[in-house]
N, C-alpha and C positions, 0 to 999 in steps of 0.2 A: 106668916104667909100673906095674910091680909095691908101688915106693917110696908110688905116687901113693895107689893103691887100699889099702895098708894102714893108709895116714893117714886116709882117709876113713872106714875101716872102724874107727877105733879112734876115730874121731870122733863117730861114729852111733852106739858100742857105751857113749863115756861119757855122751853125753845121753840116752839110754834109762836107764844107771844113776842121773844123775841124779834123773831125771822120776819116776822108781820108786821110788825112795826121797822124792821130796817128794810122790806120791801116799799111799805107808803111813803117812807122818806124818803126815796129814792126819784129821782124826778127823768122824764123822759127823752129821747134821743129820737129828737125830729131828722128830718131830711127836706131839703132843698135840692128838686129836680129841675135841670134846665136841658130842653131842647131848643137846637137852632140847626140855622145853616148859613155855610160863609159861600157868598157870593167872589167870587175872581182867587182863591185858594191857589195856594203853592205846595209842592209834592211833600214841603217839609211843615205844616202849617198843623198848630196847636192850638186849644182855648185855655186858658188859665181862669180858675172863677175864684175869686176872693170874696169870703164875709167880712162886712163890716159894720161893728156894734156901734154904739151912741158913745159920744165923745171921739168917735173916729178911732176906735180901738179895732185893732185889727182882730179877725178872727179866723175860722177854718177857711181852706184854702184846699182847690185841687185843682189838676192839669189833663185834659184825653187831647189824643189826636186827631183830628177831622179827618174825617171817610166819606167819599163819595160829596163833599160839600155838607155833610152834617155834622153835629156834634151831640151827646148826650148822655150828661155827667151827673152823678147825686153827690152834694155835697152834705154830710150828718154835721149837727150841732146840739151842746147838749143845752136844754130849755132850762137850766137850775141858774139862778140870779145871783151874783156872789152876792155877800152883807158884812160888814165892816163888825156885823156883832152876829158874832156865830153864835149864841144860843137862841137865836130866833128863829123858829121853824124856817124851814127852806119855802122860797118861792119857785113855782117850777113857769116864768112868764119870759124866760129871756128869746129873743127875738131877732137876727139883725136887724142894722137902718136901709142899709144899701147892700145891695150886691154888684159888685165889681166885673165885669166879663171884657177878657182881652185878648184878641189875635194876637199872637205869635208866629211870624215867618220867620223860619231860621232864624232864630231867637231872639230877633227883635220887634217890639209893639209893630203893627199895622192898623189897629182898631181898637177901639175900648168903648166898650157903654158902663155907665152908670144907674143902674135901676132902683129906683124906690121900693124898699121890700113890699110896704101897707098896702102901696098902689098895685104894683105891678108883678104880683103875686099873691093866688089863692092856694086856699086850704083843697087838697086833692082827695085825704081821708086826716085821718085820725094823727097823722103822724107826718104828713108830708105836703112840701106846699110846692105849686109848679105853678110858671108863668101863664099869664090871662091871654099874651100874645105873642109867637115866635119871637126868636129873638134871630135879625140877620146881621152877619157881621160883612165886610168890605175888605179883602185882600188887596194888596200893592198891584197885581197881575190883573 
């Protein structure tokens, strides 16, 4: 009985080390919040927001529709750094360079900014970083 209960107990104590160790090695899933508003906006008028990593590597990417002349979209990115030598613990430091922001009218450009992420973007908590100042975009109209 005693045999039974210490197998059990050293069985519950390695899959807890396990799970705990594949929880810290897991790295976290920020988000990039942008609010704006488009100035002179068409009935059919979109933002598209693209990340862009160092070397000009393209990254996550999403699109909302403007209401009322606003926009306000979270784009997630996961913070885990690739490494050319996977046995070396994970770094969880990745960041983009720039963020991309483009009007769309009827599916063509009308406006594009390019934002410096370091600059022109802070930390909002723990997990999420949103612009230091609107962003306005310029419709065709």
């Amino acid at each position: 009985m005693v045999m039974a209960a210490t197998n059990t107990f050293i069985r519950i104590l390695g899959t807890c080390v396990v799970l705990s160790v594949f929880a810290w090695a897991q790295c976290p899933v920020d988000a990039v919040i942008l609010k704006g508003r488009v100035e002179g906006q068409n009935a059919h008028s979109k933002v598209r927001v693209q990340l862009v990593y160092p070397k000009e590597r393209p990254g996550e990417s999403g699109e909302v529709t403007v209401e009322d002349g606003e926009f306000q979209i979270p784009i997630e990115f996961v913070t885990m750094q690739s490494s050319i030598f996977t046995n070396l613990p994970r770094r969880c430091g990745r960041k983009p360079k720039t963020v991309v922001i483009t009007l769309l009218e009827n599916d063509q450009n009308a406006d594009e900014v390019s934002l410096d992420f370091a600059k022109n973007f802070k930390m909002a908590d723990a997990s999420a970083y949103t612009l230091r100042t609107q962003v306005v975009l310029h419709g065709a109209h």
